[in-house]
Structures are given as structure tokens and as C-alpha cells.
C-alpha positions as CSV (number, residue, x, y, z in Angstrom):
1,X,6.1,-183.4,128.0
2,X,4.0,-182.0,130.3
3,X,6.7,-179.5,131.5
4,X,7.5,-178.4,128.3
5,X,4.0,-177.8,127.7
6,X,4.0,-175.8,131.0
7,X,6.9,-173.6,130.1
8,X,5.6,-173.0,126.8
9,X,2.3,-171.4,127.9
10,X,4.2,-169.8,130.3
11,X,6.2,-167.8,127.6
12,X,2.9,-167.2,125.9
13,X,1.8,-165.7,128.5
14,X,4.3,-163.3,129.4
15,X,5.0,-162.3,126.1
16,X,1.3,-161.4,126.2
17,X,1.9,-159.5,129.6
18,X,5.1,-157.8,128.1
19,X,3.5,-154.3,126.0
20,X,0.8,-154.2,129.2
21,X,3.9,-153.8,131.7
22,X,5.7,-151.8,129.4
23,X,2.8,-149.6,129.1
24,X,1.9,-149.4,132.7
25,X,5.7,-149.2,133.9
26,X,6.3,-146.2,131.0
27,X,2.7,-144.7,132.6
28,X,4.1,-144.8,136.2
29,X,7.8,-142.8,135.4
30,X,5.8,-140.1,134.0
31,X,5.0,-136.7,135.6
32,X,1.8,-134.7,134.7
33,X,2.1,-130.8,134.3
34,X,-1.0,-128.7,133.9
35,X,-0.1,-125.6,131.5
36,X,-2.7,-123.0,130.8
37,X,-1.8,-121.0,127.7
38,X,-3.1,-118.4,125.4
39,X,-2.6,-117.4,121.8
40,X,-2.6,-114.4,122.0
41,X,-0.4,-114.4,125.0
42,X,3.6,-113.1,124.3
43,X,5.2,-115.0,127.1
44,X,3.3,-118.0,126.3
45,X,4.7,-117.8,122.3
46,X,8.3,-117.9,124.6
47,X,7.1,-121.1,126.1
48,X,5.5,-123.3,123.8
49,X,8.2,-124.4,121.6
50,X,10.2,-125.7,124.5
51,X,7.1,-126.8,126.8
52,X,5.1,-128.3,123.6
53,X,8.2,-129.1,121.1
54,X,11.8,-130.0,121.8
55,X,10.9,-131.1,125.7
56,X,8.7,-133.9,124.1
57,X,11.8,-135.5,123.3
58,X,14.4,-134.1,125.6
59,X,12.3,-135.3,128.7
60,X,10.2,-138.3,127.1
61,X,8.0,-138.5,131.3
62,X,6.8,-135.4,130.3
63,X,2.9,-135.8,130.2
64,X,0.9,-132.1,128.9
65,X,-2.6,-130.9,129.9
66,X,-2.5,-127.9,127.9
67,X,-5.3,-125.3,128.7
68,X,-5.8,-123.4,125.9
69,X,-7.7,-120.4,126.8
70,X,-8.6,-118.0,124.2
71,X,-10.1,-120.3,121.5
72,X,-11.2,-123.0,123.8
73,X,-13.4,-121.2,126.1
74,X,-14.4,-123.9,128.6
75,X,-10.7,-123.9,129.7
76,X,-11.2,-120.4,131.9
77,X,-13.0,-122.2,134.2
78,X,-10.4,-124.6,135.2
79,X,-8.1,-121.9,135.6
80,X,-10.3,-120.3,137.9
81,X,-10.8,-123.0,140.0
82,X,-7.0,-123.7,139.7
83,X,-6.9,-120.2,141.6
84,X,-9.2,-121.0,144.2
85,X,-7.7,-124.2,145.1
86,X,-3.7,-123.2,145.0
87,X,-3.5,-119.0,144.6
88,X,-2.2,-119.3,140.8
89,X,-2.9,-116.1,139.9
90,X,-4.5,-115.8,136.2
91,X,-1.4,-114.5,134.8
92,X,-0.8,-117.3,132.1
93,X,1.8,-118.9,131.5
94,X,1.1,-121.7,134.0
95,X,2.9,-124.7,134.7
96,X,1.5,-126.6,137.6
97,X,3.6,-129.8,138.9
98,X,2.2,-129.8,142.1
99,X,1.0,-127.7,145.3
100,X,4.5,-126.7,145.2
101,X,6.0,-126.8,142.2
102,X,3.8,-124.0,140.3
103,X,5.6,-122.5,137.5
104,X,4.4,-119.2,136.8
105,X,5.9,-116.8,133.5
106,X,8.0,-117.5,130.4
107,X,11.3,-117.1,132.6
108,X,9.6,-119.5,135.5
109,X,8.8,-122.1,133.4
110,X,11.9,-122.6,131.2
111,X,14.3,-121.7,134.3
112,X,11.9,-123.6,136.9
113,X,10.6,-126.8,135.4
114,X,14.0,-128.5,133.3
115,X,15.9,-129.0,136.9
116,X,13.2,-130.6,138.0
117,X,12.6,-132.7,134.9
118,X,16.6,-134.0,134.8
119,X,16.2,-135.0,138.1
120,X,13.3,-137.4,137.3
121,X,14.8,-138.4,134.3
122,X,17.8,-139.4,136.9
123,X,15.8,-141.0,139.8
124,X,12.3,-141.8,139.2
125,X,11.9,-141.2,143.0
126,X,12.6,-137.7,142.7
127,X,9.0,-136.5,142.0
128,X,7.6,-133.9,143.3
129,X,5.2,-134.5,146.5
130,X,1.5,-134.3,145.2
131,X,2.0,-134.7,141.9
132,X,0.9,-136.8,139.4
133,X,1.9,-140.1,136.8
134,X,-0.3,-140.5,133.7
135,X,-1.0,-143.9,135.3
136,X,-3.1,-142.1,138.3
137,X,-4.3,-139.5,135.6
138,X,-8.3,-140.1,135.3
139,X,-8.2,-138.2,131.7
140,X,-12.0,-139.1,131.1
141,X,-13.1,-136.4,133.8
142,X,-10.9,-133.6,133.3
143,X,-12.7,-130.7,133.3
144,X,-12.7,-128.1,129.9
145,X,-11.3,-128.8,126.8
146,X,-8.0,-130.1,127.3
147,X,-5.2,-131.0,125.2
148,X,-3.0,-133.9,126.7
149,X,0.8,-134.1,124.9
150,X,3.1,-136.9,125.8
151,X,6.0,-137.3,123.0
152,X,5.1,-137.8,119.9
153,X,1.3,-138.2,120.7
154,X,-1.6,-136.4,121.5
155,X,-5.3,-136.3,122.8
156,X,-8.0,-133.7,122.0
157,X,-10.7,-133.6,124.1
158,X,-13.9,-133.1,121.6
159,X,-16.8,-133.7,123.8
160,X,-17.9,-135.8,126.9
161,X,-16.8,-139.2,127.3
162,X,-14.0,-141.4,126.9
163,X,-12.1,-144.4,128.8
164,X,-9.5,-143.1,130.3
165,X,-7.7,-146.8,130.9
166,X,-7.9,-147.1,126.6
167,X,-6.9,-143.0,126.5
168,X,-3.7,-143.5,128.8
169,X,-3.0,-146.8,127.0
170,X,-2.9,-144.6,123.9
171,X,-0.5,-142.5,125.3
172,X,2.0,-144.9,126.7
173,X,1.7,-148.1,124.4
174,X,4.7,-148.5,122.3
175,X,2.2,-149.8,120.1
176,X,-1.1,-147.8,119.9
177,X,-2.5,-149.7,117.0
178,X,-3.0,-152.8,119.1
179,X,-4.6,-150.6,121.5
180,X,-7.3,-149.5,118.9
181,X,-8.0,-153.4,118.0
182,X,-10.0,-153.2,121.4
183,X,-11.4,-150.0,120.7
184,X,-14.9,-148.4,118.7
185,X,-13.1,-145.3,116.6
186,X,-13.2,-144.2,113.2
187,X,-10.1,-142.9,111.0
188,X,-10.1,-139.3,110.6
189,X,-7.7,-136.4,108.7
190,X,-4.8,-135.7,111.2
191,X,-4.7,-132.0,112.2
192,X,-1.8,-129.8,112.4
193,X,-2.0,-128.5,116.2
194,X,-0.5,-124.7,115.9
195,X,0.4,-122.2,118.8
196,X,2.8,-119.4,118.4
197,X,5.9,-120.8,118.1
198,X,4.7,-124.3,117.6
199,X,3.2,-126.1,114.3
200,X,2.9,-130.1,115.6
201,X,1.7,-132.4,112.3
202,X,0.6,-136.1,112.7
203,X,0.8,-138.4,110.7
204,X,-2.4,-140.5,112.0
205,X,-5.5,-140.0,113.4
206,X,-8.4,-141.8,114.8
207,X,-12.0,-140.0,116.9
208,X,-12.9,-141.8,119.7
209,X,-15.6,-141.1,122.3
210,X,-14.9,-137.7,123.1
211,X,-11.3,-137.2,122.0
212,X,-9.6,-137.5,119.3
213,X,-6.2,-139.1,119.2
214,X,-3.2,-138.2,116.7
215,X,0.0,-139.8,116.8
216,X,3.1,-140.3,115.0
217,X,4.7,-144.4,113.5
218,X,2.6,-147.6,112.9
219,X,-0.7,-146.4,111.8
220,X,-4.4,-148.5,111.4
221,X,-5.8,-150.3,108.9
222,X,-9.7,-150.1,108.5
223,X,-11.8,-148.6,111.3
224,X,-13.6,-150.1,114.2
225,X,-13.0,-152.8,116.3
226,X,-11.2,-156.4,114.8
227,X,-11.7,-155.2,111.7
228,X,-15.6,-154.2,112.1
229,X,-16.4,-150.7,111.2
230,X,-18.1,-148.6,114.1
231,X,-18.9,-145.4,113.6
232,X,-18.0,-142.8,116.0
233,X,-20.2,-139.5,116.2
234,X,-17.6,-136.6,114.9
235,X,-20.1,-133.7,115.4
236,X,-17.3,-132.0,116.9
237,X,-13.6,-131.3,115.4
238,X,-10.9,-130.7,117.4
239,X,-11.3,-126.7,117.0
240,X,-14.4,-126.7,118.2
241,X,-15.1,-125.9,122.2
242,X,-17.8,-127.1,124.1
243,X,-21.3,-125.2,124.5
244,X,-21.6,-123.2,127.9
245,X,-22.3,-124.8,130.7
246,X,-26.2,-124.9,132.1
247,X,-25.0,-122.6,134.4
248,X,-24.9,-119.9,132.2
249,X,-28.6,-120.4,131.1
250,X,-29.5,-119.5,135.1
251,X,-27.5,-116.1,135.1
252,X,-29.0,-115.1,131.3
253,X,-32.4,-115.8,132.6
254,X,-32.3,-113.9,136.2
255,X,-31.1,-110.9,134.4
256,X,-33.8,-111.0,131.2
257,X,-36.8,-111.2,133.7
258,X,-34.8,-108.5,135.7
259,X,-35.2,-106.7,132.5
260,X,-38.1,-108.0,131.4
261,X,-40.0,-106.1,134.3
262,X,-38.5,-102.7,133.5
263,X,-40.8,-100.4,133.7
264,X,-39.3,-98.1,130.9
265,X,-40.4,-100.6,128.2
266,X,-44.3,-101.2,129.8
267,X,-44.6,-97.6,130.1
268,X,-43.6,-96.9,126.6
269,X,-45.9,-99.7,125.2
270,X,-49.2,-98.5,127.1
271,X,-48.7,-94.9,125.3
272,X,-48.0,-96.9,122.1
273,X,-51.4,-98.8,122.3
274,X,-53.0,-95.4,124.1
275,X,-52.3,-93.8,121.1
276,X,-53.8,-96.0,118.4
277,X,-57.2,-96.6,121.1
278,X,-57.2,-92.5,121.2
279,X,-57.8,-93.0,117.3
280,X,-59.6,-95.8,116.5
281,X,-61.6,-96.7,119.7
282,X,-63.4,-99.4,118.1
283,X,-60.5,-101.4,116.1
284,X,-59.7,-103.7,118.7
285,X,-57.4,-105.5,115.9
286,X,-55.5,-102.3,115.0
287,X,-54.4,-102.4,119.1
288,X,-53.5,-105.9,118.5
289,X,-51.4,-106.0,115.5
290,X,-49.7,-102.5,116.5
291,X,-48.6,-104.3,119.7
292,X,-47.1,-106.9,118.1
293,X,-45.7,-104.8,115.5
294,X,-43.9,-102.9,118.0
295,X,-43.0,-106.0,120.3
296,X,-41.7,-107.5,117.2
297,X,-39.5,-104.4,117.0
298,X,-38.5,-104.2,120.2
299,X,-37.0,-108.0,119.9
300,X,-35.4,-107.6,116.4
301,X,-33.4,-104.4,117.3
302,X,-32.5,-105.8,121.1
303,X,-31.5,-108.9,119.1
304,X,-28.8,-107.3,116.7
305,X,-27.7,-104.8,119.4
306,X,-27.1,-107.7,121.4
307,X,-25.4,-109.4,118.5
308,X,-23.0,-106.1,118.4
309,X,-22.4,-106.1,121.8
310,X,-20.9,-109.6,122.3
311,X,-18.5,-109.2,118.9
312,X,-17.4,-106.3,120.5
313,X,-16.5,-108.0,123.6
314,X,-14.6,-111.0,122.0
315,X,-12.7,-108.3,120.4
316,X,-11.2,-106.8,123.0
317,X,-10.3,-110.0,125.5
318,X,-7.7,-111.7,123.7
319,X,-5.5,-113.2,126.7
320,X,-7.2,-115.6,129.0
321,X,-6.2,-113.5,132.4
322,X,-7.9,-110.1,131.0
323,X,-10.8,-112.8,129.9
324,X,-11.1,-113.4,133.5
325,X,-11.0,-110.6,135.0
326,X,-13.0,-108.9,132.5
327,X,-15.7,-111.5,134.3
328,X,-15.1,-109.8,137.4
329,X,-15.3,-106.4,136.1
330,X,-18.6,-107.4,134.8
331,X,-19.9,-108.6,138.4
332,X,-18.7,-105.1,139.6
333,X,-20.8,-103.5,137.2
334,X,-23.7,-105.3,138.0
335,X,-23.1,-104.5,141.8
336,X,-23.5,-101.0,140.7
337,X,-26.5,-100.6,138.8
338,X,-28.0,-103.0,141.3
339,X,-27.3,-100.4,143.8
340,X,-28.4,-97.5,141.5
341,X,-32.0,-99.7,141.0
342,X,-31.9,-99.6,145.0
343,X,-31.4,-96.1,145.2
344,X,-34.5,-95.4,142.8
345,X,-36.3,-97.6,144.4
346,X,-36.2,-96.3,148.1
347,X,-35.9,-92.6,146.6
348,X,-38.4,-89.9,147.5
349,X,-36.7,-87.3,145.5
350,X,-38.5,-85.4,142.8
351,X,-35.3,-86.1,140.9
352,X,-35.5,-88.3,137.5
353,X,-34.1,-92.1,138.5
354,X,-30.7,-92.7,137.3
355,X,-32.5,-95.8,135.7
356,X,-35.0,-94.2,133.9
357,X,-35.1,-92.5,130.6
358,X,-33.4,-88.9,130.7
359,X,-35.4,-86.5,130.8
360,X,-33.8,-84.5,128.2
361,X,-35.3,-87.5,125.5
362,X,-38.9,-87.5,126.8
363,X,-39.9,-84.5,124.2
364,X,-38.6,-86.2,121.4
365,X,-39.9,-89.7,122.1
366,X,-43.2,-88.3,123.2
367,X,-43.3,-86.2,119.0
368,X,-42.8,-90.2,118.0
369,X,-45.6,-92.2,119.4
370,X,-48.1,-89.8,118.9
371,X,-47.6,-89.8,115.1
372,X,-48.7,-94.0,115.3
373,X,-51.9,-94.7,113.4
374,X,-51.3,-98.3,112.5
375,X,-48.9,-101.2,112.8
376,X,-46.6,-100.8,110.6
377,X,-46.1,-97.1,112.0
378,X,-45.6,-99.1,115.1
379,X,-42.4,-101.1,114.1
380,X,-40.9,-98.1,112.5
381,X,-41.4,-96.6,115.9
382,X,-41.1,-99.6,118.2
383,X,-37.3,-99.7,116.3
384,X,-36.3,-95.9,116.5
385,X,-37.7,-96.2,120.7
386,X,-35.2,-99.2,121.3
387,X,-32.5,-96.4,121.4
388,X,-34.3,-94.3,123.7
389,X,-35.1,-97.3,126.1
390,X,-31.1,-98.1,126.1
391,X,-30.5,-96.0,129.1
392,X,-32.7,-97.9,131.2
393,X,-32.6,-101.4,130.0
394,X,-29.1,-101.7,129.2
395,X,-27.3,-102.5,132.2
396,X,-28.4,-106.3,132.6
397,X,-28.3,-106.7,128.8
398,X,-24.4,-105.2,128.9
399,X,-23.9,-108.3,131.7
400,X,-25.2,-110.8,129.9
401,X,-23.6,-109.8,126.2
402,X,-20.1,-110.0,128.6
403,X,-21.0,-113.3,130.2
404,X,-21.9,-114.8,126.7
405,X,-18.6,-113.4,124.7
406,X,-17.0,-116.2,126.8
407,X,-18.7,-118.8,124.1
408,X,-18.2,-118.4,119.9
409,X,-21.3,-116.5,118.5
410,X,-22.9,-119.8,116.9
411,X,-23.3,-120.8,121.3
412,X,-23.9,-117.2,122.3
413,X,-26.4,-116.9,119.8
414,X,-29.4,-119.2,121.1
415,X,-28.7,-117.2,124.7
416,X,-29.5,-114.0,122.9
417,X,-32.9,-115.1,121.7
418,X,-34.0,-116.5,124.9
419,X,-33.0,-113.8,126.7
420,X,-35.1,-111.0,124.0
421,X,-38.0,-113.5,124.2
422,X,-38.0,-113.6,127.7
423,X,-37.5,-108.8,127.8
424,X,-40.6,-108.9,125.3
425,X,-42.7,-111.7,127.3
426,X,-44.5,-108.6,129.4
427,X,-45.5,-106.5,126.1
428,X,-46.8,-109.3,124.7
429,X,-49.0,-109.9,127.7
430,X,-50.4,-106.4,128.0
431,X,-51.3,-106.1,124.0
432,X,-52.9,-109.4,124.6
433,X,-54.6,-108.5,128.1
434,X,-56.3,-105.5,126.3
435,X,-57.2,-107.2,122.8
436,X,-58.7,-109.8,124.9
437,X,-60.9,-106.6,127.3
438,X,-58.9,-109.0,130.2
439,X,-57.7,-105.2,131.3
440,X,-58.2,-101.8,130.3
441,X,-55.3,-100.0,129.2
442,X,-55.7,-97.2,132.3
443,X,-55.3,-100.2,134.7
444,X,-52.6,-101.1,133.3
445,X,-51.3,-97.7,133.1
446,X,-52.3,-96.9,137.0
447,X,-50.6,-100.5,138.2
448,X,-47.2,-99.4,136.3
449,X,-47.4,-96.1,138.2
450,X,-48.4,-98.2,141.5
451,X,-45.7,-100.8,140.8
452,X,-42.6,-98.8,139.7
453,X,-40.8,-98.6,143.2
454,X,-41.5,-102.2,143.9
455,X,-40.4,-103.7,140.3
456,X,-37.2,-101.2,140.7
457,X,-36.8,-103.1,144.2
458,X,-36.7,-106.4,142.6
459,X,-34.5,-105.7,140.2
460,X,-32.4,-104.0,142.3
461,X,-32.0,-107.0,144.7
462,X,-31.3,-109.6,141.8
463,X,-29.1,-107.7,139.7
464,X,-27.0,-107.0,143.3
465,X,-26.9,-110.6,144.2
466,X,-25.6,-111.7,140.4
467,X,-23.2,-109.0,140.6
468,X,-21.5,-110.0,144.1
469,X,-21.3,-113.9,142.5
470,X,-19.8,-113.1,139.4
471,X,-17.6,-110.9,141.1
472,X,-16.2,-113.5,143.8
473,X,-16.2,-116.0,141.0
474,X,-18.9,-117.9,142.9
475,X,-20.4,-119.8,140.2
């Protein structure tokens, strides 16, 4: 009795054990290939209805982190530091196996990769050296926004989070509703995932913590865990990309204060507010609200041009590796007016700067601010005078509208009002220095004239410094 009590828990138990070694054992014949893509990449549109369709089922190890990189913007980063670590090149298509199996063009990928696929297929001990199995793949802390395929399944990385143990289960399980007994998730409306040359529908669909997970046979009833519901957050769909990284918010800033000290706009103001005191000498508040009025203007019109600027960017970058190098292009840019700010700054020459306002415009912008006599004359005029001051305050503005075309405009958009706040943060403390008789406006006027060699310095210095590490591809 007691044996056939034995035996009978001992069948219990390994039918229990049976879809967990299944799972694993399917997990540990796979092979991981990274592939970074583009839509609007030809050779990819070659690629993807192989790499992302029929191989699914021709070559079931097959395990996809597909790098999307013109509508998932996160994903140029990981390329990037795919280049650093193993000389990829940015030339997508990319199919990387291992340190030496790196897949590079529509005819490397299709002519490369299936040999070494049908060998796996064969002899599981045929993999390459330094690649990976979904079982050692820690999918919670993959950088970007990745897509991961594997048959008839996939993951879409929505956000941060995620257990990768329950994601890779997912992914192998012959059975992924049991997975989801264990899990927190909510049902949600499967999405067609689309690249050139490949339309992939689901039939289910669940958002977990950070991903969301699509697959194709036995579906889920209810939502939660055991039955229970428990919401998920689903801010975030699997079209939308991740905000940009803090480390933007350094670069924006450094080159707005950069800006914010050129002298062009002080100098401008302090003629603005002499004009108006010339006037009406005793209407302090006229000086005040003619200052603002023309701040004001000055961050509306830097605003939308800004706005202009980065639409025009995202228009012209369609393929990840122009994306990238369009980066680097920016960095060398910056490396030059960095140097010009240099040059003006150590000059001697009774030459205009390079980084001043021509000298050809100076008649015609000196006719406008001596027709201000109130506030409202100083918006219309503070607007019209944005154009004049975009010869010498446009060259960090320029780097920072290419940095933030990386991100969608809804991203890129609380970026551009920092970075206008932070241009205008020096007008606003001169109109308030002289409404509040803190300074007279000639002080002001003879610290500008005192200052302009050292504030060119500065800028100089930091604008050459962001230039050389956006150039490398530092940070």
C-alpha cells in the first residue's frame, strides 16, 4: 500500500515537472540573434520576411531581438554600443549570433545565417562560441525597446520592468496560459506587428510589467492572477518608445546656459529697455512690462523655431545608420562653432566676430528698437529681433533641435521649453535688476561690454567639449 502510494506521488510529481523541463529543455536548444532593422531601410524590407516570417517556423531555436530603429528611438543606442563593443558598423541590416558570427546586409544575412541555423537544428552542440540560449537570456534588462520573436510568439517591450524567468517561460511553454495563472496581467487587443515585407497578427494578447505579450493557440480566460483581476498600468502601447534618457537633459541644459549667456541677446535687451527709460524716465513699470513683453517674445518665437527645427530633422533621417551618424555630424558642428566662439574670444581684430550679429543688419535692427514706446511695441519687436539674433544664437539651439529629433515631438517637446526658459533666464534678470534700481541700466551695459570676451570664452569651451563627446559617441 504504502508503495503504491509512493509511486503514485511519484507520477504526480513528474507530471508536474514535465511542461517545466519541456520549457527549460526547449529554452536551452535555442539560439539568440540580435537584428537591428529599420523601416525605412531597402535591404532590411529583403530581410524581414525570411528573418521575421517563414524562419519562425523553418528553424523553430530561432529566438529574435529585433532593434527597430526608426520608430523606436531608444534602439540607436544599443546599436551604438553594439559598435563599440564588436566593430558592427551602423550599416543595418544586422544580425548578431555572436563575436563571430555577425551578419551584416540583406545578402549576409540570408546567405550567412540558414547554414548555421540547419546545423543547430542537426546537433544542438553546434552553436556558435559566445552566443546565446533564451534560457541564459536576462530579457528584463535588455537595453532599448526591443522586440523579442520566437515562433509563433512575441514580446514587446513597453516600459521598464518585467521577470524575465515568467517572460522566457512565455516564450518557450507549450502552454503559456498556465504560465499567466502565476502572473499579474490584463487582456489587451492583439496588434498586428508590420515591417516591410512583414504583417504578423495574433490572435491573443495580455500587458504585463513592461512588455506586452502576443501569441498565437490556447488563449486566457479572465485577467489576473487565479482568476483575480489585477490591473496592469497600460500607459504605454506597443508603438510607443520610451522618453529620452536623463542624459539628454545634461547636454540640452549645458548648451541653453551656453546660450543663455550670449551676449547678442543682453545687448539687444539693454537698448530695448534704454529706449523706453530715454522716454519715459520716470515709468519704472513701463521698463518692467516692456521687458517682459519682449522676453516673452523672445521665448514664444525661439519656441516655434525650435519646434521647426526638430520636424525638419525627423524628416530627413529615415534609416537608423544616417540617424547615427547624423549624431556625429552634429558633434562636429559643435566642435566648430566652439572653435569660432574661441577665435572671438582671444581675437584682437577690429573685425566683426563670426558669432556676432552681421554687421550688414545692425542699421536695420537699430531703425526697430528705437521706434519702442510701450510693451506691446516690445513684443512686436522682441518677435521681428529673434531673426536678427539667429546668427549668433543659433548654433547651440541647431545642436540641441538635432539631439532632440532622436525622440517623437510629444518627448522633444518638454526639452524645448526648458531649454527657451533657461536662453530667457538672463533677460528676465536684467528687466528685473533695473525695475527693482538693484542696477542701473549703464552698469549693465558697461559689464556686457567688460564681459563679452570672457562669456564668448565660456561658451567656447563648453560648446567644444559637447562637440568632441557627441562626436566620439562618448555619452
Amino acid at each position: 500500500m504504502n508503495l503504491s502510494r509512493s509511486l503514485a506521488l511519484l507520477c504526480i510529481a513528474l507530471a508536474l515537472l514535465v511542461p517545466f523541463a519541456s520549457a527549460q529543455g526547449e529554452a536551452g536548444e535555442t539560439l539568440v540573434g540580435y537584428y537591428f532593422t529599420s523601416d525605412g531601410c531597402g535591404f532590411c524590407a529583403k530581410v524581414n520576411p525570411h528573418l521575421l516570417g517563414d524562419w519562425r517556423e523553418t528553424y523553430p531555436a530561432l529566438v529574435v531581438v529585433e532593434y527597430e530603429l526608426a520608430t523606436r528611438p531608444g534602439n540607436s543606442a544599443v546599436l551604438e554600443e553594439m559598435d563599440r563593443n564588436y566593430r558592427t558598423g551602423f550599416g543595418v541590416p544586422i544580425l548578431f549570433i555572436g563575436p563571430s558570427h555577425i551578419y551584416t546586409g540583406d545578402s549576409g544575412i540570408l546567405s550567412g545565417a540558414p547554414p548555421l541555423l540547419e546545423a543547430l537544428q542537426k546537433d544542438p552542440a553546434a552553436r556558435p562560441a559566445g552566443s546565446m540560449s533564451l534560457a541564459s537570456l536576462d530579457l528584463a534588462s535588455l537595453k532599448g525597446m526591443p522586440r523579442v520573436w520566437h515562433r509563433d510568439r512575441i514580446l514587446v517591450r513597453t516600459g521598464p520592468g518585467g521577470n524575465s524567468t515568467v517572460l522566457r517561460s512565455l516564450l518557450a511553454d507549450p502552454d503559456p496560459a498556465q504560465v499567466l495563472k502565476g502572473t499579474p496581467w490584463t487582456r489587451t487587443t492583439p496588434d498586428v506587428v508590420t515591417h516591410p515585407g512583414v504583417e504578423a497578427a495574433f490572435q491573443h494578447a495580455v500587458q504585463l510589467n513592461g512588455w506586452i505579450f502576443q501569441w498565437n493557440g490556447t488563449g486566457v480566460v479572465g485577467n489576473g492572477t487565479a482568476g483575480t483581476v489585477t490591473p496592469v498600468p497600460t500607459a504605454t502601447t506597443p508603438g510607443e518608445c520610451e522618453t529620452p534618457p536623463p542624459l539628454e537633459v545634461g547636454k540640452v541644459v549645458a548648451l541653453a546656459a551656453v546660450n543663455a549667456i550670449n551676449p547678442c541677446g543682453l545687448a539687444v535687451l539693454v537698448v530695448v529697455l534704454l529706449s523706453l527709460i530715454t522716454r519715459a524716465p520716470d515709468q519704472r513699470r513701463q521698463v518692467l512690462l516692456a521687458g517682459l513683453a519682449f522676453t516673452a517674445a523672445v521665448f514664444l518665437f525661439y519656441f516655434l523655431y525650435g519646434i521647426a527645427m526638430v520636424t525638419l530633422f525627423q524628416m530627413v533621417p529615415q534609416l537608423a545608420s544616417l540617424r547615427i551618424w547624423f549624431t556625429r555630424v552634429l558633434g562636429v558642428v559643435a566642435i566648430v562653432i566652439g572653435l569660432l566662439y574661441l577665435r572671438d574670444a582671444f581675437s584682437r581684430t577690429s573685425a566683426a566676430p563670426s558669432t556676432a550679429i552681421p554687421a550688414g543688419w545692425k542699421g536695420s535692427l537699430k531703425g526697430l528698437l528705437d521706434r519702442i514706446s510701450s510693451p506691446a511695441g516690445a513684443f512686436v519687436v522682441g518677435a521681428v529681433v529673434t531673426l536678427f539674433l539667429l546668427p549668433c544664437t543659433i548654433g547651440p539651439y541647431l545642436i540641441s533641435c538635432g539631439i532632440l529629433s532622436a525622440y517623437d515631438m510629444a518627448a522633444a517637446l518638454p526639452y524645448l521649453i526648458l531649454y527657451n526658459v533657461i536662453f530667457v533666464l538672463p533677460m528676465l534678470a536684467v528687466t528685473l535688476a533695473v525695475y527693482l534700481g538693484i542696477s542701473r541700466l549703464s552698469e549693465v551695459k558697461e559689464w556686457r561690454e567688460r564681459s563679452v570676451q570672457r562669456l564668448r570664452l565660456v561658451a567656447g569651451l563648453v560648446i567644444l567639449l559637447l562637440g568632441v563627446v557627441i562626436a566620439l559617441g562618448i555619452l
